[in-house]
Every structure is written in C-alpha cells, then in structure tokens.
N, C-alpha and C positions, 0 to 999 in steps of 0.2 A: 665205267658203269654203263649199260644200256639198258634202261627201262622198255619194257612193254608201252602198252597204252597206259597213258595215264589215266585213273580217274582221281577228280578232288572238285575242290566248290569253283574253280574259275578253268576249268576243262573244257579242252576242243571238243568234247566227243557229244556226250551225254546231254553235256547243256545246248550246245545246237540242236541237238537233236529235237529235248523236250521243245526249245525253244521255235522248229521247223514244226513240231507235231501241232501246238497248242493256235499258231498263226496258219497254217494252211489244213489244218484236221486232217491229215494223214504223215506219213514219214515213206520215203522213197525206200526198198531194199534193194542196193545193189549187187547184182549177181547173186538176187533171191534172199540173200541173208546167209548164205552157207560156208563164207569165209570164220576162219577158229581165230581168236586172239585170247591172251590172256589176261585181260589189263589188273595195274595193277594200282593200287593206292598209293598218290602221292606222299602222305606223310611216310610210307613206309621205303621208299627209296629215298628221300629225308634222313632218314634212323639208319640205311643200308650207308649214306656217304659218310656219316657220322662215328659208326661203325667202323670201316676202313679207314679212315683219320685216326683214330685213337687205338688201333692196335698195334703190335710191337713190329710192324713192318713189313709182313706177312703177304699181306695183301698187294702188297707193292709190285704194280707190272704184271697184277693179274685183271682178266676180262670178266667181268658179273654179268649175269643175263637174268636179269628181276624182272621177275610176270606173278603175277598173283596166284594165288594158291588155287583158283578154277579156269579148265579153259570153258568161253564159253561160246557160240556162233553170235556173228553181228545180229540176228533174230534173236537168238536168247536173250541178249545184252538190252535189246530194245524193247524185249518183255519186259525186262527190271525196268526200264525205264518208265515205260505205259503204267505199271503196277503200282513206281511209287504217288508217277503223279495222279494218278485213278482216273484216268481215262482210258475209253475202250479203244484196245488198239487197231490202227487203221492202215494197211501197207501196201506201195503199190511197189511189186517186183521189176526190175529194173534191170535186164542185164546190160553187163557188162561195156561190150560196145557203144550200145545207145550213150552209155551213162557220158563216157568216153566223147560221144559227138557232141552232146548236149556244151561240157566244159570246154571244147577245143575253141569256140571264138575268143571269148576271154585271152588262153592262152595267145592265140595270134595274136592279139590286140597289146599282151603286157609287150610283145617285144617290138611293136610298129611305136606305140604311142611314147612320150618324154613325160607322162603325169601318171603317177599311181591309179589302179584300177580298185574299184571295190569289189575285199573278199565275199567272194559266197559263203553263203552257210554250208551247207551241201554240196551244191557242185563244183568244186575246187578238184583237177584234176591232181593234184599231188595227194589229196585221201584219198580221189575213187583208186589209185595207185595203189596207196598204201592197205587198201578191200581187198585187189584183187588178188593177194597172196596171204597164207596163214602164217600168221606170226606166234609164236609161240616158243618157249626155251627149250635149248637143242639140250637134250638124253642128256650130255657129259659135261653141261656149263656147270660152272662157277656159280649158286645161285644165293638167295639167301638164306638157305641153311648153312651154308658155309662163313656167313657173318655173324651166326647164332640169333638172328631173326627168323620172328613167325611172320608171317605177310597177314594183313588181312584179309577176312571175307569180304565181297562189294556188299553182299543183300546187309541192310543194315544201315547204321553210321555211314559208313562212306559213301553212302549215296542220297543222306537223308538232305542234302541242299538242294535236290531236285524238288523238295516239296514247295520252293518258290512260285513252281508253276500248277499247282493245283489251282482247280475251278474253287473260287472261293479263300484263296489265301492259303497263306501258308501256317497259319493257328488253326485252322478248317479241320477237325479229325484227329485222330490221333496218330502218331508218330509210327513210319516203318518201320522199326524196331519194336512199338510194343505190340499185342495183340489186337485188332479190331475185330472188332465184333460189326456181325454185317446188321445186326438189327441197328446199331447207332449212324446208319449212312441216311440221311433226308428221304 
C-alpha cells in the first residue's frame, strides 16, 4: 500500500497547519501553493488494508497507490483549511529555495549534535521536500477501485476535527458539513 497524504484527526498536515495559522496569523506557502497532491482519508486506507487481508489472495504482491478522490494544490488544501476553521486566510508565498535555506540549520545541527532536536511545525526540510514535487496516483495504479472501495471526499467529515481550532471553540457554529447560514456568524 502507499497512501497519499494522509488526512485524519492526529495528521501531519492540516493540523500543523491550522495549528501554525491560528499562533502566528498567517501560513507560509511554499513554492506559492502550486504543488498537486491528492491526500487521502485515513480511515479509508484503514478499509483499503482491511480489504486486501480478507480477499481470496488476489491482491497479494500487488502495489496500491491510494489518494483520494480530489486532486487538489497545497493553496486549495489550505483553503479548506482557513474555511473550516473560519478564519480569513493569510499567506506569505515562500519559494522554494528560501524555504530550503530557512530549514538547512537544523538539518546541520541533527547530524553535529548526540541529543534530539525539536521538530518544526513547518520548516522541516523533509515536507518542504515532500511540496516540492506533485504527488498524485500514476494513470495505471492499482487504486481503490480495485479493492471495491469509494474513497472519501475531504470537504466534510474528514475534516471536521479542524473545528478545534475555531475562534471561540469548537461548539462555536455549526458543523462543516451542515449548512451555515451567514446571518447566524456574531
């Protein structure tokens, strides 16, 4: 199995993210936001392993490439993000390199120092790595229609544990999944 990105309630991605936006009021995009990924729900490559365990063998000694049913740019992704937790979004475009020189001390330092360094939220050169190329499942994988799973959408449910970080709580409004109405915002 190789999953995409994951999203779920204890995700690298999403929750750093809200969690970088809501502590320093903006979110850096690296190399603009115009890398593709597809990520996909954790419970749903959960269902994909579960899947291939239980059928008649089939599966066995083949390669899955599980991304979610949208692709979408690291920008779009951090739209959903901003939207659930309803804050205006605030982005400072960051290429590439920079981003690159910003995390290079760090890395010098994991391989001088004998003590664990603290991870970054953000500037961890093994994500801005993992930006700087579009990930997404090649034409002729193995995917999960081939395990007779549907993947889910993110907008929704799979994203609704970002409402921890709303201004006001997480009972604050109503749910990304149902409809708001913009008269009921303070």
């Amino acid at each position: 199995m190789k999953p995409a990105v994951m999203i779920g309630t204890e995700d690298r991605i999403m929750n750093r993210w809200a969690h970088f936006a809501k502590k320093y009021s903006f979110l850096p995009l690296i190399g603009g936001g115009s890398t593709k990924i597809q990520p996909v729900y954790v419970v749903d490559v959960a269902s994909a392993i579960v899947a291939a365990l239980k059928d008649d063998g089939s599966s066995m000694g083949n390669v899955y490439e599980l991304g979610g049913p949208e692709i979408y740019t690291v920008h779009e992704l951090a739209e959903l993000m901003y939207e659930t937790i309803r804050e205006w979004p605030r982005y400072v475009n960051l290429p590439l390199p920079i981003a690159k020189a910003i995390a290079m001390p760090r890395e010098v330092l994991l391989k001088k120092v004998p003590f664990p360094l603290p991870n970054p939220d953000i500037f961890n050169l093994d994500q801005i790595n993992a930006f700087a190329a579009d990930t997404v499942v090649s034409e002729n994988a193995l995917t999960f229609m081939d395990l007779g799973i549907v993947p889910h959408k993110l907008k929704g449910y799979p994203v609704e544990y970002l409402i921890q970080y709303r201004k006001g709580g997480p009972q604050f409004g109503s749910t990304v999944s149902e409809k708001v109405n913009p008269d009921s915002y303070p």
